[in-house]
C-alpha positions as CSV (number, residue, x, y, z in Angstrom):
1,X,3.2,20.1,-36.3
2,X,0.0,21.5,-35.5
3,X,-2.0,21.1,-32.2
4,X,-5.3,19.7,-32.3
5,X,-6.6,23.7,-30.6
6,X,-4.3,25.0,-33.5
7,X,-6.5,23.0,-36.5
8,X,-9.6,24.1,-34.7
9,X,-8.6,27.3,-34.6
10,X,-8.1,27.3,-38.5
11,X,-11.5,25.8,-39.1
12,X,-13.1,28.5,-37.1
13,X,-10.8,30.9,-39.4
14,X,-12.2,29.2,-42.5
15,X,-15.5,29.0,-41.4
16,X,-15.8,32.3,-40.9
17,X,-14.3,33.0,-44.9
18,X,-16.7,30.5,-46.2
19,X,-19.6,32.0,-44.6
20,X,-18.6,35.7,-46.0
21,X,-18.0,34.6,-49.3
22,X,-21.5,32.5,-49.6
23,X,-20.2,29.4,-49.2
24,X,-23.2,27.7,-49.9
25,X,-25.5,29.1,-52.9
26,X,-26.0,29.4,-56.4
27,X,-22.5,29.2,-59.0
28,X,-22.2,29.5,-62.6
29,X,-20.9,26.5,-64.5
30,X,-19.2,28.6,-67.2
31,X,-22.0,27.2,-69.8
32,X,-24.4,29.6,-68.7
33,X,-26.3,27.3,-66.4
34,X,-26.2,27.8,-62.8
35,X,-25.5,25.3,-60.1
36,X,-26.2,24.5,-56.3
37,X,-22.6,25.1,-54.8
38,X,-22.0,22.6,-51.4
39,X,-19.1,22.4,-49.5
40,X,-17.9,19.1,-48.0
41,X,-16.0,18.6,-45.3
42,X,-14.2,15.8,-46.1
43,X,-11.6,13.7,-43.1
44,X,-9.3,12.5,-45.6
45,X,-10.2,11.9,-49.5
46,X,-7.7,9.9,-50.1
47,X,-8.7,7.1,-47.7
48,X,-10.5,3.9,-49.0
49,X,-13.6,4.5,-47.3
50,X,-14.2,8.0,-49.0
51,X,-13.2,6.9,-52.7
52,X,-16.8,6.9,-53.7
53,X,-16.8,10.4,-53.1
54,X,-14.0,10.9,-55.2
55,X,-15.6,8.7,-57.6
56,X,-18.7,11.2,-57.7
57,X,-16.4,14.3,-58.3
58,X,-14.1,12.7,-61.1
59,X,-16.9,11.8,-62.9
60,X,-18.8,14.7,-62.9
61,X,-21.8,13.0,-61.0
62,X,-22.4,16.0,-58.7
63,X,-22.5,17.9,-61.7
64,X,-24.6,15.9,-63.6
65,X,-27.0,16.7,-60.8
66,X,-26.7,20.4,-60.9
67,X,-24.3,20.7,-57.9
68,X,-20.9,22.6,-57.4
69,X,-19.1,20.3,-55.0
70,X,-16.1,21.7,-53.3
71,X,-14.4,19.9,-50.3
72,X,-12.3,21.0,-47.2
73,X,-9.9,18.3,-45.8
74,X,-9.8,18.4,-42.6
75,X,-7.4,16.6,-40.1
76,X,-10.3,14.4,-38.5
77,X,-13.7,13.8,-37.8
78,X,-13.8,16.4,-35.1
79,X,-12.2,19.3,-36.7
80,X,-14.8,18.1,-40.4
81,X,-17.9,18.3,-37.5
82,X,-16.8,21.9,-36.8
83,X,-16.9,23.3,-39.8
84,X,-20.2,21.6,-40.3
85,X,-21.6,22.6,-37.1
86,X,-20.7,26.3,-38.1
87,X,-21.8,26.4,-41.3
88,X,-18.6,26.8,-43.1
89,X,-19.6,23.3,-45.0
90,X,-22.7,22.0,-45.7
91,X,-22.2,18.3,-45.5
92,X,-19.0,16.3,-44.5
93,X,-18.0,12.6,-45.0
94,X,-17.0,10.9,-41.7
95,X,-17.2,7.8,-39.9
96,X,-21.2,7.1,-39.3
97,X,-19.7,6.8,-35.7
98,X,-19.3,10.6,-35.9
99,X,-22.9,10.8,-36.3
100,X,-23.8,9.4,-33.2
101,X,-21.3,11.0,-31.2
102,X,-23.0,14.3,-31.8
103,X,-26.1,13.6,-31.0
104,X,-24.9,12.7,-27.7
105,X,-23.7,16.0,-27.4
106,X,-26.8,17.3,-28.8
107,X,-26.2,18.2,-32.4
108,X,-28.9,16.7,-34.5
109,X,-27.1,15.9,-37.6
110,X,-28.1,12.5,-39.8
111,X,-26.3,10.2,-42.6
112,X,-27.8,10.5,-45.7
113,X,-26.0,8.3,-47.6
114,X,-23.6,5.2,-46.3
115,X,-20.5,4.7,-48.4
116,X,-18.6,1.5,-46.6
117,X,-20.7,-1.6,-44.7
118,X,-17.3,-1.9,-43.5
119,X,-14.4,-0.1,-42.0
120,X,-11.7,-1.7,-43.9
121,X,-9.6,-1.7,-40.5
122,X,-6.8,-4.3,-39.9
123,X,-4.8,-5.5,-37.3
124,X,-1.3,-7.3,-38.4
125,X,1.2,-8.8,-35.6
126,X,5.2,-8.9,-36.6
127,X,5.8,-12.6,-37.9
128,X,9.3,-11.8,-36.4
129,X,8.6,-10.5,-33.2
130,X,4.9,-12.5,-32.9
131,X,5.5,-15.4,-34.6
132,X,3.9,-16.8,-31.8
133,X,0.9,-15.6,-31.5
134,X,-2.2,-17.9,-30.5
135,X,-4.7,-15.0,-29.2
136,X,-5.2,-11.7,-27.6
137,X,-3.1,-12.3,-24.9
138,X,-0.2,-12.4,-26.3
139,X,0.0,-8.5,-26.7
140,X,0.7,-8.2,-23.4
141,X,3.8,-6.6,-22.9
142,X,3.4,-5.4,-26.5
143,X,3.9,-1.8,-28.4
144,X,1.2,-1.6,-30.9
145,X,0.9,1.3,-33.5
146,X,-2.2,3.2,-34.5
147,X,-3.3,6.4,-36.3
148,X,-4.2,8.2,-33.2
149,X,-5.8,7.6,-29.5
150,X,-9.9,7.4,-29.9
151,X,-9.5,6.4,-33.6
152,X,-11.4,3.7,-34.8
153,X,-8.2,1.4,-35.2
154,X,-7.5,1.7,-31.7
155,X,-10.7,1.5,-30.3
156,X,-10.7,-1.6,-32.7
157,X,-7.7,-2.7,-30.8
158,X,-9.0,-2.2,-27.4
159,X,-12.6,-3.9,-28.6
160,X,-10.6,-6.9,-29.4
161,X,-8.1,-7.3,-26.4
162,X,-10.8,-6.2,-24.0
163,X,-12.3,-10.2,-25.2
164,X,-9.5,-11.7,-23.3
165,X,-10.0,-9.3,-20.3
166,X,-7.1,-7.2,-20.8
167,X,-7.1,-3.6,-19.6
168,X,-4.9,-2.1,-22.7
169,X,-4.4,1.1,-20.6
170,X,-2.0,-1.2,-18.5
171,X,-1.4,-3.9,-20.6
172,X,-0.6,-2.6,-24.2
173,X,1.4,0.4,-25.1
174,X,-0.6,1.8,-27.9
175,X,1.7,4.5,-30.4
176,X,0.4,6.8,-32.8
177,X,1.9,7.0,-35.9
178,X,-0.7,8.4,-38.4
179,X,1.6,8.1,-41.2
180,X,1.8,5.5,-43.4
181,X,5.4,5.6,-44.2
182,X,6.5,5.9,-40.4
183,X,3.8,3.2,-39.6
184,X,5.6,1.2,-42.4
185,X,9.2,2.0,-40.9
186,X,8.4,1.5,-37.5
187,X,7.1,-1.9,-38.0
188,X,9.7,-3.2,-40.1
189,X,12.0,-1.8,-38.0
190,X,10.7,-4.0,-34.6
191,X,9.9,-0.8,-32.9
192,X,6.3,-1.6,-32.5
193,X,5.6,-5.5,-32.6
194,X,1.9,-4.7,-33.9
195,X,-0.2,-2.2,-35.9
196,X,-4.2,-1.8,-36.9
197,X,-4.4,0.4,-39.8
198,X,-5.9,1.2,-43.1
199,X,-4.8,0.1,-47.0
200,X,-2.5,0.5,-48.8
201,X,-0.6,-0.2,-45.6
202,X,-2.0,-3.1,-44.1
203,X,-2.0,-4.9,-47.8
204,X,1.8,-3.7,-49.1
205,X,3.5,-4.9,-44.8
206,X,1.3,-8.8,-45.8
207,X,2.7,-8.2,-49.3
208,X,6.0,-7.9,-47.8
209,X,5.7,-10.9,-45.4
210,X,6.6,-9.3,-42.3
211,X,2.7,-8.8,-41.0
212,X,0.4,-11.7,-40.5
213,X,-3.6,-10.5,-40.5
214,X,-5.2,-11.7,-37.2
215,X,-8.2,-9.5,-37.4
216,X,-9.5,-8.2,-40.7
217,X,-12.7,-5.7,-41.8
218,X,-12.1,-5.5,-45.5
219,X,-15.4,-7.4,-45.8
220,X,-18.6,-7.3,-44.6
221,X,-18.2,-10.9,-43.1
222,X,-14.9,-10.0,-41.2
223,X,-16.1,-6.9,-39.7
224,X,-19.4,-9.2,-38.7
225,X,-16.7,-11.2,-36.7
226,X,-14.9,-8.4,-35.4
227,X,-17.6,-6.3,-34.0
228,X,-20.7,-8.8,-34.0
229,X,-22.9,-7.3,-36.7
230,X,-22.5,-4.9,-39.6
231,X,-20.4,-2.0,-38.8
232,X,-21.6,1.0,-40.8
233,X,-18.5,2.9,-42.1
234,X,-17.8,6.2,-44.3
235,X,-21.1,8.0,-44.6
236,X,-22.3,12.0,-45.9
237,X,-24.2,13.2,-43.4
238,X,-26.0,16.8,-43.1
239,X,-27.9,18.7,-40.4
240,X,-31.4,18.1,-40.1
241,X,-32.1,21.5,-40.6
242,X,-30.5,21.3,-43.8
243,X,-32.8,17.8,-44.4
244,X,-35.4,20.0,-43.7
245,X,-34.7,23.0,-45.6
246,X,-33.0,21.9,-48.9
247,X,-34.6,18.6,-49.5
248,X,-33.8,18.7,-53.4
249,X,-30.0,19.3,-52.6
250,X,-29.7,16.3,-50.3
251,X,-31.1,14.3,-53.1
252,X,-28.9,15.3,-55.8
253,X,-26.0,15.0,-53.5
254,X,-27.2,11.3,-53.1
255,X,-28.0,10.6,-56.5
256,X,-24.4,11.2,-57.4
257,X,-23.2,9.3,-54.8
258,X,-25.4,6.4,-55.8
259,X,-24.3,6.5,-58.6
260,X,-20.6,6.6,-57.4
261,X,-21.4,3.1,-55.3
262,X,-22.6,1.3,-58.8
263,X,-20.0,2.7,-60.5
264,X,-17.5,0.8,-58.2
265,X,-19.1,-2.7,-57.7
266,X,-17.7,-3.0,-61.1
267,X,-15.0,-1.0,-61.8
268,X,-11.7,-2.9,-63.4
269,X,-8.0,-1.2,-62.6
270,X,-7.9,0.3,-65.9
271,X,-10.9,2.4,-64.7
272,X,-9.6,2.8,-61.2
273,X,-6.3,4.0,-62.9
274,X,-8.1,6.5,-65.3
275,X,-10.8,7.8,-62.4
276,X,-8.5,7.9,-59.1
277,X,-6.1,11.1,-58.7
278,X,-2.1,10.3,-59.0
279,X,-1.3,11.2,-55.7
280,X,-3.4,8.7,-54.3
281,X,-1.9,5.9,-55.8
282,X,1.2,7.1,-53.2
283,X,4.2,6.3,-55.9
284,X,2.6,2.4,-56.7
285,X,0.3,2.1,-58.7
286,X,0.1,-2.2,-58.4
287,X,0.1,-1.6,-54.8
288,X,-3.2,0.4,-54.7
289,X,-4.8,-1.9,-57.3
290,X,-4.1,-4.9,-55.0
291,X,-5.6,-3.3,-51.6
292,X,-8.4,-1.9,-54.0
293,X,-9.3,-5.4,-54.7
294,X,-9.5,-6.3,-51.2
295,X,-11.7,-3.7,-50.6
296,X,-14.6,-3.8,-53.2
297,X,-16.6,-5.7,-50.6
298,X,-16.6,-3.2,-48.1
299,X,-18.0,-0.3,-50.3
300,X,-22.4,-0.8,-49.8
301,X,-24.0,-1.3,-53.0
302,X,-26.6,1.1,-53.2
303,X,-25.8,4.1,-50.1
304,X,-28.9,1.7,-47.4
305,X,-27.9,2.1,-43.9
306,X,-28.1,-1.8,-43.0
307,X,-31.4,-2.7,-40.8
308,X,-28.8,-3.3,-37.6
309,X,-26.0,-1.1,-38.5
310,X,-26.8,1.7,-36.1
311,X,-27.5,-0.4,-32.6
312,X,-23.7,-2.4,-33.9
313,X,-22.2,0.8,-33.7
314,X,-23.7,2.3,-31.1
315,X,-23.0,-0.6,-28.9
316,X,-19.2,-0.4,-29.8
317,X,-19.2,2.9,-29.2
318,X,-20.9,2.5,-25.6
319,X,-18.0,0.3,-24.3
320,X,-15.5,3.4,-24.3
321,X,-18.1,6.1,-23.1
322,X,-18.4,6.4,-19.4
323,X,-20.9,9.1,-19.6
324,X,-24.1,7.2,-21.1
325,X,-25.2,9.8,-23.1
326,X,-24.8,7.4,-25.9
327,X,-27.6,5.1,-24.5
328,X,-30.3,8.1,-25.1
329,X,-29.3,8.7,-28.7
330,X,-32.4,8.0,-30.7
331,X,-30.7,6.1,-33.3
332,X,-33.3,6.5,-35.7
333,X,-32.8,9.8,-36.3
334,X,-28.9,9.9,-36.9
335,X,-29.5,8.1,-40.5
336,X,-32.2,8.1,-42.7
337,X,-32.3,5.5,-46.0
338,X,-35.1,7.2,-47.8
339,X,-33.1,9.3,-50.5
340,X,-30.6,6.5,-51.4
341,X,-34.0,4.0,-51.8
342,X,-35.0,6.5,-54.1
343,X,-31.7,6.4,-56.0
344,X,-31.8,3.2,-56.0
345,X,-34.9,2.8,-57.6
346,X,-34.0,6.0,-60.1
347,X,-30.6,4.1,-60.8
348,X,-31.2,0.8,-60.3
349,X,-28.3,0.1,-57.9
């Protein structure tokens, strides 16, 4: 397994490949037109909160708007910000959070386009092993399983048990298992009594009957509940500079996406089945359709950044940063909504 020093390592590697062999620039199509070619850095493309941009690709939207999309998986946000930072890609699609978090460190990047009003996070206790449970507290004592420390389902977690005053440091022992199917086996198994996670996970373990929901973002309304406001979720986001500079690109990579967003809000499973690559479906079809369904909330309409999206997540993020850098991040410049409100007046999303 790698380190997280060995993945940057690599995407200072590939950076440096992309950039010799003009990552960014002008492609043939092979029907003798010639096409913008971007590179996204992408955190995971088969997570929920990214399918629009799959969407866009698998139906030939960035095409349709003169672009050569390519995308780099990457192992998370961080490693995605590097190869953004360096040039090696051109755009990446990350947590809004991820946004923010740079400009605190000085790196004047800005979302373009939101995909999710909702991080489709869930927390499930054991009905065997919490069948009791009335509230926070009751974690105490507990092993609860996550992706990875700093993610957004454990700082999700923490939000929550930090409510009932209790210091999850000390209190909670938090395990990361970013795999679904050890997630999966490790719950059913009683080694951790909890988990907060993403679908299909969260939606095949309440399928099962072993995991009872006790804190739900799937929709707009539960992550209001959960963290107080609208919680801005999967976003593109771009350098200013690159704003700045290739205006016309941004709003081509927006139109697709725009598109992608309409596309969804009313997408049946035959459509989903047709669009969304096999390996995504992870060997169950009917299991991805189901969590799919629970999801179709959390996926914004139209790309807007909602009006009190930015101070939500800011103010989340603020509770697990002790340097207060976050405080003088000018939030308005970390998102801008005026190329999706022009794709949505070109579209009518």
């Amino acid at each position: 397994m790698w380190s997280r020093r060995a993945w940057l390592a690599a995407g200072s590697a590939f950076a440096g490949s992309m950039v010799a062999a003009g990552a960014f620039g002008q492609a043939p199509d092979g029907e003798g037109r010639t096409r913008s070619r971007v590179v996204i850095a992408v955190e995971d493309p088969r997570a929920f909160c990214y399918l629009p941009l799959t969407v866009a690709m698998r139906l030939g939207y960035f095409a349709a708007q003169g672009l050569d999309v390519q995308w780099r998986e990457t192992a998370d946000p961080d490693q995605a910000s590097q190869l953004l930072l360096s040039g090696a890609a051109q755009a990446m699609s990350v947590p809004y959070s991820a946004a923010i978090a740079l400009h605190a460190r000085g790196h004047r990047v800005q979302s373009i386009v939101l995909q999710g009003r909702a991080p489709q996070l869930v927390l499930g206790v054991s009905t065997r092993t919490l069948g009791h449970f009335r509230d926070w507290r009751d974690l105490r004592g507990r092993r609860v399983a996550i992706p990875a420390p700093g993610s957004g389902p454990h700082r999700m977690t923490r939000l929550l048990l930090a409510r009932s005053g209790i210091q999850s440091a000390q209190e909670v022992q938090f395990v990361a298992l970013p795999d679904h199917a050890d997630a999966a086996r490790a719950f059913r198994s009683g080694t951790v009594d909890a988990l907060c996670h993403t679908d299909p996970l969260m939606t095949k373990l309440e399928q099962e009957g072993g995991l009872r929901v006790v804190a739900d973002t799937r929709t707009p309304r539960g992550s209001d509940e959960v963290f107080g406001g609208p919680m801005p979720a999967g976003c593109l986001c771009v350098s200013e500079e690159f704003a700045r500079t290739q205006p016309g690109i941004c709003q081509a990579l927006v139109d697709a996406m725009v598109l992608a967003l309409k596309w969804l809000q009313t997408a049946g499973p035959s459509d989903i089945i047709k669009v969304v690559p096999e390996p995504y479906f992870r060997g169950d079809r009917a299991l991805y359709l189901a969590a799919f369904a629970r999801a179709r909330e959390a996926w914004t309409p139209d790309g807007l950044m909602p009006q009190r999206g930015p101070l939500v997540a800011a103010r989340v993020m603020a509770q697990f940063d002790d340097s207060g850098l976050l405080q003088r991040v000018p939030l308005e410049r970390t998102y801008t909504n005026e190329l999706a409100l022009r794709a949505k007046q070109r579209f009518r999303a």
